[in-house]
N, C-alpha and C positions, 0 to 999 in steps of 0.2 A: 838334053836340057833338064834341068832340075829345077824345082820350087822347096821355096823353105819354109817353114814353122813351128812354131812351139808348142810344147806339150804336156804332159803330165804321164809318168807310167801307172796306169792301175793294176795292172797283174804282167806276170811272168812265166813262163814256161820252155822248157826247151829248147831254149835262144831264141824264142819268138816272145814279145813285149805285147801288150794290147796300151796302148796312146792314145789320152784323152786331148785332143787340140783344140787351141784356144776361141774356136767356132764350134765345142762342145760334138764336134763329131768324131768320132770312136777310129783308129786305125790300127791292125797290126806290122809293126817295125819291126825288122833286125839289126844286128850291132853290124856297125862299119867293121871289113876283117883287115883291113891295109894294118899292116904293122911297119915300123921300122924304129932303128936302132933312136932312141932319143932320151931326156934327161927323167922320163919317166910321162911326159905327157901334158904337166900341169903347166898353165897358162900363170904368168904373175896374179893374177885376180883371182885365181882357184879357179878356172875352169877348165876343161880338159880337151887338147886338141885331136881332131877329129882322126887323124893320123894315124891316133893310139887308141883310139877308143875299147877297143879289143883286150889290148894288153891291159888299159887301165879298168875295163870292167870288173878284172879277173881278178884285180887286187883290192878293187874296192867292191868290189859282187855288187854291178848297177842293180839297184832297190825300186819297189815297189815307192811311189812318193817322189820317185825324180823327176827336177825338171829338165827337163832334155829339150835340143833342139833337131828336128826332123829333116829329111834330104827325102823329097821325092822325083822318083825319075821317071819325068813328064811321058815317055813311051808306052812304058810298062806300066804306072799308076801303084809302080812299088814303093814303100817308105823305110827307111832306114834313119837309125837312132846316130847322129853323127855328132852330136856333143853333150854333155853330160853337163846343167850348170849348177853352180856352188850352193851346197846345202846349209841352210841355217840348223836343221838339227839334224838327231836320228837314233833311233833305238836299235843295236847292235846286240849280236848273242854272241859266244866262243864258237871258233869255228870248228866245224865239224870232225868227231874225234876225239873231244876233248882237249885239242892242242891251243898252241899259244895265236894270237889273233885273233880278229873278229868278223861276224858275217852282219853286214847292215842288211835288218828285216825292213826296216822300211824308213823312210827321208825324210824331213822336212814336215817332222809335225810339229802343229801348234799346241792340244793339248793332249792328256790321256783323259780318256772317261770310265770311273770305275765303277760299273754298275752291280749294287750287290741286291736283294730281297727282305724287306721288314719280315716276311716268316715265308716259309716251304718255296726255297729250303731256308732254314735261320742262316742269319747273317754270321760269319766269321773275321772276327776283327780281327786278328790277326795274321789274314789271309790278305785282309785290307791293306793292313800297314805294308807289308812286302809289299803290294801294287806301288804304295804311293813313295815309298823308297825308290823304288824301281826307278818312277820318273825325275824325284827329285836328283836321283845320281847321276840322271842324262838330261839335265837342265830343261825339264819341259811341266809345263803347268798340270795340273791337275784337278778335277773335282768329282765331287762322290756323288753317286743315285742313289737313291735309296728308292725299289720301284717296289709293289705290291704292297704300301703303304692303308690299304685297305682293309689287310687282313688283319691289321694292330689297333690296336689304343694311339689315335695322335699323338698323344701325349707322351706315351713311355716310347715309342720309338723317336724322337724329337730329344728325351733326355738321352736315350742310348749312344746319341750319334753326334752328343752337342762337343763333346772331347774333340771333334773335326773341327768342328764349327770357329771353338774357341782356339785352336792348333791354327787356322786362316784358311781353309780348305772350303770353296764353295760347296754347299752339299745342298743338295734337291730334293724333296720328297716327291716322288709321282705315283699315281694312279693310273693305267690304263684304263680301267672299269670303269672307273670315277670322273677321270678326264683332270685332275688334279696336278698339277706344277708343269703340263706340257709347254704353255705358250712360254713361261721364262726358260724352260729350258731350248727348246726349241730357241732362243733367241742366242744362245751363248755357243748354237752349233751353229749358224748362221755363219757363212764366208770365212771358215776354221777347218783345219785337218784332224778330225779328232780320234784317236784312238779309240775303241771300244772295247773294255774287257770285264772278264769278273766270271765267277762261277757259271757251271750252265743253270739250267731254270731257274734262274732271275728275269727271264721276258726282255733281252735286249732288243731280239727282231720284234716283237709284239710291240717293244714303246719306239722302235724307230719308226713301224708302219702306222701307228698313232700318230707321232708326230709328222711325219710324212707320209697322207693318204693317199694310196693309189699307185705309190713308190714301189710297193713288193721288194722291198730291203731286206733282205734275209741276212741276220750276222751267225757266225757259230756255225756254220755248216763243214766246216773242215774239221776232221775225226778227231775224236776225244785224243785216241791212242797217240799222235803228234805233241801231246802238252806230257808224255812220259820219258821225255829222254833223246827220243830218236828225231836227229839234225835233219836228216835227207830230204824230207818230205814235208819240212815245215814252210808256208808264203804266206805270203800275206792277201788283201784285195781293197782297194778305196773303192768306195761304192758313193757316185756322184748325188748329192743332194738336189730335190729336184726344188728348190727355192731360187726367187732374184738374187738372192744374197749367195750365191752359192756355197762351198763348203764340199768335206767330205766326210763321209763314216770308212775307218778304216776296219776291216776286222783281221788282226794278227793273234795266231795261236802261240801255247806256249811265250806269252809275256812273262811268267812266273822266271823264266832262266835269262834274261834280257837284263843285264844293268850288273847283277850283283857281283858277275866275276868278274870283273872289271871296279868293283870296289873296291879304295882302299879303309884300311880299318881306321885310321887317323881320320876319314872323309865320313864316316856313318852319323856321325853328331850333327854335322849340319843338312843329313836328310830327315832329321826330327826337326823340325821347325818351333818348338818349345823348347829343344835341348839346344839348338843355335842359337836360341834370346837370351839364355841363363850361364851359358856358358864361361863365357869369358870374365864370370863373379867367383868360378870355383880356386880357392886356395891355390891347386897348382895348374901350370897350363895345359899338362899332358893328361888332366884329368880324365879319366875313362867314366867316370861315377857309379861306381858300382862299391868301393868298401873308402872309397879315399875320405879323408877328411876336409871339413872346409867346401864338402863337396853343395853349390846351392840346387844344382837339380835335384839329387836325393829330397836336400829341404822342402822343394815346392811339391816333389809328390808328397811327403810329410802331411804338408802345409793342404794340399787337394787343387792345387793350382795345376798340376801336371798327372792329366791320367797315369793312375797305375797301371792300367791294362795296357794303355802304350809307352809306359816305362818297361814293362815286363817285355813286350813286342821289341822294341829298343835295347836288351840284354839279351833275347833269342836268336838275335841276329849278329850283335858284336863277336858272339860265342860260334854262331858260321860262320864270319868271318875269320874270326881269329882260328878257328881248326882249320880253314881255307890257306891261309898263311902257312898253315906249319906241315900240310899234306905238298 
């Protein structure tokens, strides 16, 4: 005899799943191994029958962020992961090797959260813009922290970062020390999947356990060496919000290699969200804007309407792309 329910995957390992179920109690599941010959798995609705779950894992690497539905056998009080349901999103990297295809790091996020430091270590904007390409290239929202807001002038960190502001990008000034922007931000993690990323000391775990006291949310604990290249050892972890509102803090390493090879170079314009307004005024359609004529982006950084710094950032990356093309 079996019982059913649904879940959430928070972490992964060795074909063993840890499953958050919808009564917030914790299980570990394995993948159903029944295989047989069939059209690949997929139900009309996208969702995957249980038959294949095995085969269909191994093509789609079940992720960290799935929603799945559970088989427990009522004898043994064992749980197994026996369907896998349809993802609204997901952050994907090349899979391992460098070869063609992709490995989904993690499912079904609502936003990225890119948390960078007003000073030590200083902030890198153009460290930024890749994050927030990143997400705009996997259709997922995004907004900026700006934490250790303490250590600066309000004021010139507020001008520093208004180029987001004015681009449509929520951006947060926080304090830990201070106690400064937690409760709005706190409100926008509320009943949300949110990605957490950004340089190390920027104090991500320090303003999660701010915002959620008593949580012991540790993000960043998976080794630096994992964001240099090497596939194998890269996962992800959702770490349950302990609020009414639920929600999750995800933390995924190696974000920086997620999105961009899977760019196309025709597609980079409208992960500039100033370069997607203005676009379609330039002279020709194929405009790249970089020497063309007629071109109105060029104009508006001209004009100071459009950061140069993320004009620049918006040329550093077309020229990765475009070598990415020809390698």
């Amino acid at each position: 005899m079996t019982d059913m329910m649904n879940g959430v995957v928070l972490s992964g390992t060795g074909g063993r799943w840890e499953v958050r179920l919808e009564d917030g109690t914790v299980v570990e599941a394995s993948l159903r191994g029944r295989l047989k010959k069939s059209d690949g798995g997929l139900r009309a609705d996208g969702t995957i029958r249980r038959d294949t779950i095995a085969a269909a894992s191994a093509k789609l690497k079940l992720a960290v962020g799935d929603d799945v539905q559970l088989e427990r056998e009522m004898a043994t009080d064992d749980w197994a992961i026996g369907e896998i349901l349809p993802r609204r999103s997901q952050l994907a990297r090349r899979a391992p090797g460098g070869g063609f295809g992709q490995r989904v790091i993690v499912a079904n996020v609502d936003q990225v959260v890119v948390v960078f430091a007003a000073a030590k270590p200083d902030p890198h904007e153009r460290m930024l813009d890749r994050f927030l390409v990143i997400a705009e290239a996997n259709g997922i929202a995004a907004r900026v922290v700006v934490n250790k807001v303490e250590l600066v002038d309000g004021e010139a960190v507020r001008r520093r970062f208004a180029p987001y502001v004015r681009a449509g990008y929520p951006v947060h000034f926080t304090s830990v020390k201070a106690g400064e922007g937690l409760d709005e931000l706190r409100a926008v993690l509320s009943g949300r999947r949110s990605v957490f990323t950004g340089p190390s000391g920027v104090g991500k775990s320090s303003l999660l356990n701010a915002l959620f006291p008593g949580a012991s949310l540790r993000v960043g604990e998976i080794s630096e060496s994992v964001n240099k290249g090497r596939h194998t050892t890269v996962g992800a972890r959702m770490l349950p919000l302990p609020e009414e509102g639920g929600g999750y803090a995800i933390d995924t390493p190696g974000l920086r290699e997620i999105g961009l090879w899977d760019l196309a170079l025709e597609d980079l314009d409208a992960c500039f969200p100033e370069v997607a307004a203005l676009e379609h005024g330039c002279q020709f359609n194929d405009c790249r804007h970089i020497t063309e004529p007629g071109c109105v982006v060029r104009a508006a950084v001209q004009r100071g309407d459009f950061s140069r710094e993320r004009y620049e950032s918006y040329l550093h990356l077309l020229e990765e792309l475009h070598a990415g093309s020809r390698s």
